[in-house]
DSSP file (Angstrom, degrees, kcal/mol; ACC not computed):
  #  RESIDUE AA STRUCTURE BP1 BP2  ACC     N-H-->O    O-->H-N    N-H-->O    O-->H-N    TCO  KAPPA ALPHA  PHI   PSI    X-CA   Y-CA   Z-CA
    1    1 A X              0   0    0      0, 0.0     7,-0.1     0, 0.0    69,-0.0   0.000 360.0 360.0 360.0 143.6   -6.1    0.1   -4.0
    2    2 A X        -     0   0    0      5,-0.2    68,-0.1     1,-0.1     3,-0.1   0.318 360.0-150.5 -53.2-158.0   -9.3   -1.9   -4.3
    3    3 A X  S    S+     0   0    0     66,-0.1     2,-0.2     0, 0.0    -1,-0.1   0.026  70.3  90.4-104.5 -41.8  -10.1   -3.2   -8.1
    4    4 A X  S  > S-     0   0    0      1,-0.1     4,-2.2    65,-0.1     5,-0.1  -0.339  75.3-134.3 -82.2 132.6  -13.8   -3.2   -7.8
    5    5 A X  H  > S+     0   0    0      1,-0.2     4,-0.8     2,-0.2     5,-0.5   0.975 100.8  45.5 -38.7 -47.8  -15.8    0.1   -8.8
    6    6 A X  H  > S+     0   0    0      1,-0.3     4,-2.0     2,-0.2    -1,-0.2   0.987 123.2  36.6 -58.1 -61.2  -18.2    0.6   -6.1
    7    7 A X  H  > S+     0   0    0      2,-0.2     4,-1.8     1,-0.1    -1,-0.3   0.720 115.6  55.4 -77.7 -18.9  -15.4   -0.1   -3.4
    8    8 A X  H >X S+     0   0    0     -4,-2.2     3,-2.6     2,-0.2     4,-1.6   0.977 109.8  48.6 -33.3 -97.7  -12.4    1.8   -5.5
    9    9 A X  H 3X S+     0   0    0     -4,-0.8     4,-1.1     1,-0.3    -2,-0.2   0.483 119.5  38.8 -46.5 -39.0  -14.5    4.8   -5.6
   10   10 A X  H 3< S+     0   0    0     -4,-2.0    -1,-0.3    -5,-0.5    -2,-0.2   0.895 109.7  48.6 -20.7 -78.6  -15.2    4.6   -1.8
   11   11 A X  H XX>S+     0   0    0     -3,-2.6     3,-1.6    -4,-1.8     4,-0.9   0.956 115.7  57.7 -92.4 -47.0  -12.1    3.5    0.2
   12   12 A X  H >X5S+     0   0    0     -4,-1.6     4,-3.1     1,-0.3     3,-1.5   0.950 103.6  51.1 -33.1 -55.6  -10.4    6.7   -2.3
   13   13 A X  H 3X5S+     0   0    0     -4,-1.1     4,-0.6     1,-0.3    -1,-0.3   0.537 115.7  38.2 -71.0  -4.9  -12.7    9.0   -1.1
   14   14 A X  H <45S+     0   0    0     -3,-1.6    -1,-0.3    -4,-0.2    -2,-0.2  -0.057 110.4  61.2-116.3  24.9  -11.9    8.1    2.3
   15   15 A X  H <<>S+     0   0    0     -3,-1.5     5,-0.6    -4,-0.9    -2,-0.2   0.558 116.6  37.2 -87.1 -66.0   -8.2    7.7    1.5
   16   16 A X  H  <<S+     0   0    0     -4,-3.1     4,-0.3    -5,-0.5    22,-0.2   0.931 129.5  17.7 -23.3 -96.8   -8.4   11.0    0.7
   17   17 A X  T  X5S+     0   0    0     -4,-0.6     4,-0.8    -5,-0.1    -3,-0.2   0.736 123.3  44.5 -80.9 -45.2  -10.5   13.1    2.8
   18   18 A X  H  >5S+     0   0    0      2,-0.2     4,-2.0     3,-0.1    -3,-0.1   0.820 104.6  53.2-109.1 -54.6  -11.0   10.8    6.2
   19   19 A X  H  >5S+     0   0    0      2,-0.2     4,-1.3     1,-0.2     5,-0.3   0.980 105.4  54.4 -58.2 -56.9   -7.5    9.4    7.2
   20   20 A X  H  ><S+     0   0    0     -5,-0.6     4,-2.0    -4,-0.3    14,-0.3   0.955 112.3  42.8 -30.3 -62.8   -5.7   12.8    7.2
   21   21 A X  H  X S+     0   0    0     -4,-0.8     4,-1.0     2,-0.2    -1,-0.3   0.696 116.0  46.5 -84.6 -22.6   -8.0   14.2    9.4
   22   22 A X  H >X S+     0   0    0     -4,-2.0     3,-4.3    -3,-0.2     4,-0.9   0.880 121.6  41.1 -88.6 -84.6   -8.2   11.0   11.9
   23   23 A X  H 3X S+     0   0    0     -4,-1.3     4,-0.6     1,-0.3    -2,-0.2   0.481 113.6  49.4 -40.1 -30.9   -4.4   10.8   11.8
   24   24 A X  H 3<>S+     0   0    0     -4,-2.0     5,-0.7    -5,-0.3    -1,-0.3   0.723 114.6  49.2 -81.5 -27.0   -4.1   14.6   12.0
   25   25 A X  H <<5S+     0   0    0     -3,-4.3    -2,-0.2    -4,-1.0    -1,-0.1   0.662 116.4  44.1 -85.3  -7.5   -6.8   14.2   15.3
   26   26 A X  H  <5S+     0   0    0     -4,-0.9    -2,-0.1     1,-0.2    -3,-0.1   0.761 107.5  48.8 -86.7 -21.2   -4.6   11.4   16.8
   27   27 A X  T  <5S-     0   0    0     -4,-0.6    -1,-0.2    -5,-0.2    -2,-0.1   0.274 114.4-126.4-116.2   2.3   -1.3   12.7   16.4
   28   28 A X  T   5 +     0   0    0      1,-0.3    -3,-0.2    -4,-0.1     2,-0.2   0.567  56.3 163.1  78.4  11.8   -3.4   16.3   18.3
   29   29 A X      < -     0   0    0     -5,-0.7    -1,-0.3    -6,-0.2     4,-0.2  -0.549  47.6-167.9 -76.3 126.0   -2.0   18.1   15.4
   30   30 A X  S    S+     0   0    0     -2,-0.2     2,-0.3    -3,-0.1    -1,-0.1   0.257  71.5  70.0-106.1  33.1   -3.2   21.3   14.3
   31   31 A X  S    S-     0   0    0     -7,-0.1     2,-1.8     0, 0.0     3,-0.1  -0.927 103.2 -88.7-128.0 106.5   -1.3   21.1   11.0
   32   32 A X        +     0   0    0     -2,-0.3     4,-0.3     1,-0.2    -2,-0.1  -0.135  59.9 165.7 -80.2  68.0   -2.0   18.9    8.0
   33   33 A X  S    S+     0   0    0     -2,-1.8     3,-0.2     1,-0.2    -1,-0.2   0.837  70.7  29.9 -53.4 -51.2    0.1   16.5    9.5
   34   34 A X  S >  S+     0   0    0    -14,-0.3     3,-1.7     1,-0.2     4,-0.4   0.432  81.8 116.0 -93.9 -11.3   -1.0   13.5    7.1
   35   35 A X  G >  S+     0   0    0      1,-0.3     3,-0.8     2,-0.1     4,-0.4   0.700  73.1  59.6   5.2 -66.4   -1.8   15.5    4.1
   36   36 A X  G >  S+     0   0    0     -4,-0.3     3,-0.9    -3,-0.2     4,-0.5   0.756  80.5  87.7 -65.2 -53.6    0.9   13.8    2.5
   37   37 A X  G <> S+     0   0    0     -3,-1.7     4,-2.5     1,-0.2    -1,-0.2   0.604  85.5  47.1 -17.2 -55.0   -0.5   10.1    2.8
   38   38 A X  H <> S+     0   0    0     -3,-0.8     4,-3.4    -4,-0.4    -1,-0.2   0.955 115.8  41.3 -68.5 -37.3   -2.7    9.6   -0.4
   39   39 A X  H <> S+     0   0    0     -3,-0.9     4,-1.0    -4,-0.4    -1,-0.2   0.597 113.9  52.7 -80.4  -1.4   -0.4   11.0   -3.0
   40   40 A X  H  4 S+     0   0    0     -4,-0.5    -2,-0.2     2,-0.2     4,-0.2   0.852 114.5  42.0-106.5 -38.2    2.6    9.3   -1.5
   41   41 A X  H >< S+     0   0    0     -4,-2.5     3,-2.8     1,-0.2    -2,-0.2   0.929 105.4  69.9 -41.3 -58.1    0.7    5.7   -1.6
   42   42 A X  H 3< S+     0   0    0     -4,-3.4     2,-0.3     1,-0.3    -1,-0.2   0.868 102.3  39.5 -31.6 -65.2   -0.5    6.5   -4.8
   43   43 A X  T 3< S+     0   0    0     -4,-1.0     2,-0.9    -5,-0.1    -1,-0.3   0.240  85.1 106.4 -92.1  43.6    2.6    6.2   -6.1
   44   44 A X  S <  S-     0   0    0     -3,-2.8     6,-0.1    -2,-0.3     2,-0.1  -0.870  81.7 -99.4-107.9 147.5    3.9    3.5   -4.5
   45   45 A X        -     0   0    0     -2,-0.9     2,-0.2     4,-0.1    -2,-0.1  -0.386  43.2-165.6 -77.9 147.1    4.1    0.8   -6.6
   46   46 A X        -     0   0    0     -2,-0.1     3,-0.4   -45,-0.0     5,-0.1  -0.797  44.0 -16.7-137.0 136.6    1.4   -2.3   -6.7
   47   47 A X  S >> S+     0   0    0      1,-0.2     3,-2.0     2,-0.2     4,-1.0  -0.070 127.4   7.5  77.5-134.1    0.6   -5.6   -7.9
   48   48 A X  H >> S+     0   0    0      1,-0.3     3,-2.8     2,-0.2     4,-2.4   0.905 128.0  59.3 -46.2 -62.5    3.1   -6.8  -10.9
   49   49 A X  H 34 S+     0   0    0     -3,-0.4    -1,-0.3     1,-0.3    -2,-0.2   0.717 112.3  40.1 -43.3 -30.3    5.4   -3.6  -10.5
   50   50 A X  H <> S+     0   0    0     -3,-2.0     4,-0.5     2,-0.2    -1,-0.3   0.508 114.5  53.0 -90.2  -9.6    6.0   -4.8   -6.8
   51   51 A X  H <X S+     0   0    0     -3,-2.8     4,-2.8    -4,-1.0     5,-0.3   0.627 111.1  46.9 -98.1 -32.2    6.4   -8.4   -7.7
   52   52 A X  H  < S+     0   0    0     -4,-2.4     4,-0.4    -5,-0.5    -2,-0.2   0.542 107.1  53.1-110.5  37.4    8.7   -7.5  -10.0
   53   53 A X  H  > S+     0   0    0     -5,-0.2     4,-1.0     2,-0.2    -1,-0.2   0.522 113.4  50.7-105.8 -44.7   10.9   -5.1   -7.7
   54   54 A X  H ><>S+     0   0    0     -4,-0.5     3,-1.7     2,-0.2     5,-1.2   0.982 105.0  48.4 -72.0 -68.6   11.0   -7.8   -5.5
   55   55 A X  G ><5S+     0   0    0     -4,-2.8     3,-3.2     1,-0.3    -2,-0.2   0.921 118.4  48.1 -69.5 -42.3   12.2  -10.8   -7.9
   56   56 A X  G 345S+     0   0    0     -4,-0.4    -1,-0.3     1,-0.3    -2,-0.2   0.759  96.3  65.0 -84.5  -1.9   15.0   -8.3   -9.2
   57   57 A X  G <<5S-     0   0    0     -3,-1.7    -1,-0.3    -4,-1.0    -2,-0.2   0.339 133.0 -95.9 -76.8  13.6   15.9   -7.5   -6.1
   58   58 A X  T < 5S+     0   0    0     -3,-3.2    22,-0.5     1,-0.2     2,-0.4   0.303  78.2 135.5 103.0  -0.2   17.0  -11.3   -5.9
   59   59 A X  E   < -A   79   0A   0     -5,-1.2    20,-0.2    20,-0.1    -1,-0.2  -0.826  36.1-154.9 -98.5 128.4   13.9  -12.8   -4.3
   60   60 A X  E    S+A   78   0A   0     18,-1.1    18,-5.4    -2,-0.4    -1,-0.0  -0.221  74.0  27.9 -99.5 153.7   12.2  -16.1   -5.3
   61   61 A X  E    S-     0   0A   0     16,-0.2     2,-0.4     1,-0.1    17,-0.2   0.984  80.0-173.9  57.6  65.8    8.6  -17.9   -5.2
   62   62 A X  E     +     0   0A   0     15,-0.2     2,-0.3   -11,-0.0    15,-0.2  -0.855  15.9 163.1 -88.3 118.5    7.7  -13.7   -5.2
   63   63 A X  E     -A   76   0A   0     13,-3.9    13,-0.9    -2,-0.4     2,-0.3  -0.857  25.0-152.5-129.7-172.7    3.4  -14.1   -4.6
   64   64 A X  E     -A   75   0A   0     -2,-0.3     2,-0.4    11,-0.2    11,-0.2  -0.990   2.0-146.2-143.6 162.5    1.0  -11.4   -3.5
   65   65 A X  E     -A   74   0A   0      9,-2.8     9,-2.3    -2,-0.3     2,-0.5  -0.989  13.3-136.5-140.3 138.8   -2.6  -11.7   -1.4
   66   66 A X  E     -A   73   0A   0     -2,-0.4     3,-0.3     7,-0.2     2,-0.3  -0.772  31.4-167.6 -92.3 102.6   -5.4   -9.5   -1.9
   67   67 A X  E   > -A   72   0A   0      5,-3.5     5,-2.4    -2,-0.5     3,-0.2  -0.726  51.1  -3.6-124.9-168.9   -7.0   -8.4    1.3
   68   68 A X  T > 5S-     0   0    0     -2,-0.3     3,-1.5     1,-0.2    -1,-0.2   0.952 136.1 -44.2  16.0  72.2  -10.0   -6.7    3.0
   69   69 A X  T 3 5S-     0   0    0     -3,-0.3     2,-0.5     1,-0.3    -1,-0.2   0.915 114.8 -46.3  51.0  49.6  -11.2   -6.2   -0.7
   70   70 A X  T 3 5S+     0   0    0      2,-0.3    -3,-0.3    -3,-0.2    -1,-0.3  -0.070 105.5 113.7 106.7 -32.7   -8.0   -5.2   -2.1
   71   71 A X  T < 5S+     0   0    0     -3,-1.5     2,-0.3    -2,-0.5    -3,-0.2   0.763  78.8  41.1 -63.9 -14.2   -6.6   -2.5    0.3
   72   72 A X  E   < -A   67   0A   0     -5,-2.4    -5,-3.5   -71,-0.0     2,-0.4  -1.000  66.1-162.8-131.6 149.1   -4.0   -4.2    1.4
   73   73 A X  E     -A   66   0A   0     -2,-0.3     2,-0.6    -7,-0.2    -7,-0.2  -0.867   8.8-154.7-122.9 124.6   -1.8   -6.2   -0.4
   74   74 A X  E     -A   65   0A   0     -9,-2.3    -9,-2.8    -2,-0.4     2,-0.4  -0.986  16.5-168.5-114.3 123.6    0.8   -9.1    1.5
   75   75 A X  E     -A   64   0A   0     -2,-0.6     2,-0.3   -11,-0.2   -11,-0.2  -0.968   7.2-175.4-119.1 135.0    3.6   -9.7   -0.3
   76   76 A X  E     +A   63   0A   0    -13,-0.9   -13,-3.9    -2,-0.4     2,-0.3  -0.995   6.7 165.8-135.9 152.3    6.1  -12.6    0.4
   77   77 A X  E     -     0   0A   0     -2,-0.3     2,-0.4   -15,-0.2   -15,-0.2  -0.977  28.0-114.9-152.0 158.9    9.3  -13.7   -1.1
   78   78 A X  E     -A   60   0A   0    -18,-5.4   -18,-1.1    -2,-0.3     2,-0.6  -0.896  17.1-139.9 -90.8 105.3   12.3  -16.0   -0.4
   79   79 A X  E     -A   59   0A   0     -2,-0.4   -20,-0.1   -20,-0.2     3,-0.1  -0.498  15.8-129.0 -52.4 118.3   15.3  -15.0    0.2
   80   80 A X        -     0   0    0     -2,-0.6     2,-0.3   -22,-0.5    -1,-0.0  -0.100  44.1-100.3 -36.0 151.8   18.2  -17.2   -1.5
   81   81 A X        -     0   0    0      1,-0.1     2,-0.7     0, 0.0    -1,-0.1  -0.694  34.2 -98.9 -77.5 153.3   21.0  -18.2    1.4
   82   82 A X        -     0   0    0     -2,-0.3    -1,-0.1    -3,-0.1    -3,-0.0  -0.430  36.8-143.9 -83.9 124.4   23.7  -16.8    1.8
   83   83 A X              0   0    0     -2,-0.7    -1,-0.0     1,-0.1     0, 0.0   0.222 360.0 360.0 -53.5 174.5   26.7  -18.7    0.1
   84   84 A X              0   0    0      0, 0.0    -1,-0.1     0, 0.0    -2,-0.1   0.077 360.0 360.0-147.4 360.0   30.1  -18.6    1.8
């Protein structure tokens, strides 16, 4: 989700309202097929909480990059090798 007001308040309201309905016109569906989408991104976890999901899930040098203003997030981490 963005940070910045202007663009927040925006790409939400067409998180919302706009995606469903292109996803629900792609997939021909006459059903609220993507309904689901906003609330279930909404709670998928972001920013520190995912960094730090990551590092206890054993991965090192955990960083994150903010793109196209914040709507998407690339996260990388290293995975340790595997011992024997």
């Amino acid at each position: 989700m963005p940070r910045r007001r202007p663009v927040r308040a925006l790409y939400a309201w067409y998180f919302r309202h706009v995606v469903p309905r292109v996803g629900q016109w792609l997939a021909r569906n006459e059903h609220e097929a993507y309904g689901y989408l906003p609330q279930s991104v909404g709670e998928f976890p972001e920013g520190a909480a995912l960094v730090g999901r990551m590092e206890a899930a054993g991965l090192a040098s955990v960083r994150l990059h903010l793109l196209t203003l914040g709507i998407a997030t690339l996260y990388l981490g290293t995975k340790s090798p595997v011992r024997r």
